[in-house]
C-alpha positions, 0 to 999 in steps of 0.5 A: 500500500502507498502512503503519501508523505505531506508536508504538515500544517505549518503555523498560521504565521509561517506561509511556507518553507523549504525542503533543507535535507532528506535522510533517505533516498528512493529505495532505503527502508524506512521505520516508523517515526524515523525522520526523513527530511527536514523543513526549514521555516523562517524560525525554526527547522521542522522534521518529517517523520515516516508514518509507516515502516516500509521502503522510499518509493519516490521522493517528489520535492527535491532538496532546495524546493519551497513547500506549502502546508498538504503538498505531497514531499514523498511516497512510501511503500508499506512493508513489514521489516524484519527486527533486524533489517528495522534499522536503516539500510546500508549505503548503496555506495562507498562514497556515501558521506555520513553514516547514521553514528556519524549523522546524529551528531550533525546540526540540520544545517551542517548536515545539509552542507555535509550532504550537498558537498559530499564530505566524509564527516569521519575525516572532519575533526570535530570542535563543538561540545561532546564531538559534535561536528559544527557547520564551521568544522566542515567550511575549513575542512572544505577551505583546507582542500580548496585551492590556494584560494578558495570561495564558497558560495552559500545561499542563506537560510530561512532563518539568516535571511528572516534575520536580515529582514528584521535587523533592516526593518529595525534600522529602517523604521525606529529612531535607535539610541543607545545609552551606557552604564556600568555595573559593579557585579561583585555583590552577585558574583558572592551572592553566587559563590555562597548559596552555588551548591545549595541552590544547585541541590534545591533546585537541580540546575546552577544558579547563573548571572542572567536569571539576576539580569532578567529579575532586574529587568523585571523590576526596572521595567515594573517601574518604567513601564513605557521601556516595556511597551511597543509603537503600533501606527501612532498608538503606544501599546503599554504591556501589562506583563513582561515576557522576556526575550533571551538571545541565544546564538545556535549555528542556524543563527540567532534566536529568541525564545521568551520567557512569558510572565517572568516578572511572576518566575522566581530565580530556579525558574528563569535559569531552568527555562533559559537552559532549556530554551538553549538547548532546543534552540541549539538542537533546531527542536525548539517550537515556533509558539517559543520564539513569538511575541516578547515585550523585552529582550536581554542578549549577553554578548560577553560569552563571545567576549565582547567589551561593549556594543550596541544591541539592535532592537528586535521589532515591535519592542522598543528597547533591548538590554545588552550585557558584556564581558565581566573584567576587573577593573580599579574603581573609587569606592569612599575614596578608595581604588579597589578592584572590581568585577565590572560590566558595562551595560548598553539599552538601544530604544525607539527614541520615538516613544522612550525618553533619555530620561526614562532609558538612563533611569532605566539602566540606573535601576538595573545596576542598582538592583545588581549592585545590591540584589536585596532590592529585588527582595524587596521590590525597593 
């Protein structure tokens, strides 16, 4: 019995995507639930799983192909498998670049470039975290056999082109400000080191800087709420709640989950739901509903090490929170030079609807809050 493989209702915000990679090749068995393909959205990669065990008769929506939600992507010929023979078959040819092991390592979008150029992946040596092999492991594994010279030309992905479109948007319709401080983060940073171990045997994850950042941007934004709010045409939209963006950078490229309500999520809470939003983020299994909406976005550019920098507002929001590196600096305390961990803090807004005044009151409550967290106990 044939059974069509379709592509599956996309959400109401997503009119289409793109066929990234197939898994399987007319002629493989396949088993129930195994993936066969991956759809690329403009957020998120969606995978295609086999409804039935039985063997790929034809594949109709080649790789690079744009789909829309119900088109038949394949179809399948139902069979009984053997228990032995239910694992997928071997390669038809000895070139065939990436064995399943080797394949379960490998992101959709370094599996696609894998797959595109034909690269024996047990010759790639691996630099992400667990031998995870990276899309830039497999460019200059390609770059070292080019010529003395090489170029490759790669066409963007949804997600890169999506992210172009907003940060032009953004650039093309806010009036964009950026206001700096610095904050003294040697009261965090005890606070840390003293409760880390009980925290983590409590709560079952670390406690982190950025659930600090996000309680603090909670109260900052609870006492200048217009920092929270958005412009639609010429009207100002204040938000009553305060769902927070956290920027995570995945090879795919940028993404931002939300924590919704976070002003009602205690620390253990923020820290378990940013770690796992990184994960699925990274893993390209994230869901679509998580990266939508948002009123405030935090993005910490000091893991790549970053001194300071302008954050881009993520659009329709009107500000955005940029963290940096951690250095020890000399600083004047009652009349004193003492030697601090030190942060400098950025907040680019829409100037059209955030004062100067509200944003530099703004980073003043942040740092004050982290400066002496007994404040975010006491809503002070």
């Amino acid at each position: 019995m044939s059974i069509e493989i379709k592509v599956p209702v996309l959400p109401e915000s997503v009119a289409d995507a793109t066929v990234a990679a197939w898994h399987r090749q007319p002629g493989d068995t396949v088993r129930r639930d195994e993936n066969l393909l991956d759809l690329e959205t403009d957020k998120v990669v969606l995978e295609v799983p086999a409804p039935v065990d039985g063997v790929l008769k034809e594949i109709l929506r080649p790789s690079g192909e744009t789909v829309t939600s119900g088109e038949v992507l394949a179809v399948i010929e139902e069979a009984a498998l053997e228990p032995e023979a239910a694992a997928p078959t071997e390669p038809r040819e000895a070139s065939r670049p990436a064995p399943a092991a080797e394949a379960d390592r490998l992101s959709p979008a370094t599996r696609r470039i894998v797959e595109q150029e034909q690269i024996d992946v047990s010759q790639v040596p691996a630099s992400g975290r667990g031998g995870r092999l990276t899309k830039a492991d497999v460019v200059r594994h390609m770059q070292s056999g080019g010529g003395a010279r090489p170029e490759e030309r790669v066409r963007m992905t949804r997600l890169r082109a999506r992210i172009a479109e907003r940060m032009k948007e953004a650039q093309n319709t806010a009036a964009i400000l950026t206001s700096f401080n610095e904050v003294d983060l040697k009261a965090v940073m005890d606070l840390r080191a003293r409760y880390r171990e009980a925290f983590e045997q409590e709560h079952g994850v670390k406690l982190g800087l950025m659930s600090f950042f996000v309680r603090a941007a909670c109260d900052a934004l609870r006492k200048y709420p217009v920092v929270n709010a958005s412009l639609e045409g010429d009207e100002i939209v204040y938000h009553g709640y305060q769902d927070i963006g956290i920027a995570v950078s995945t090879e795919r490229g940028l993404m931002v989950p939300v924590l919704r309500s976070a002003e009602h999520m205690t620390l253990a809470e923020i820290e378990r739901g940013i770690r796992a939003f990184a994960a699925q983020a990274r893993e390209g299994s994230i869901a679509l509903e998580d990266l939508q909406g948002g009123t405030f976005t935090i993005t910490n550019g000091g893991v790549f090490g970053s001194l300071l920098s302008t954050p881009m507002l993520n659009p329709p929001q009107s500000a955005i929170l940029g963290m940096h590196s951690i250095k020890e600096r000399p600083v004047v305390e009652e009349g004193e030079i003492v030697v601090r961990p030190m942060m400098y803090l950025a907040l680019s807004y829409d100037h059209r609807i955030i004062d100067g005044r509200e944003a530099v009151l703004f980073l003043v409550a942040i740092k004050d809050a982290l400066e002496d967290p007994a404040r975010l106990l006491l809503n002070l």
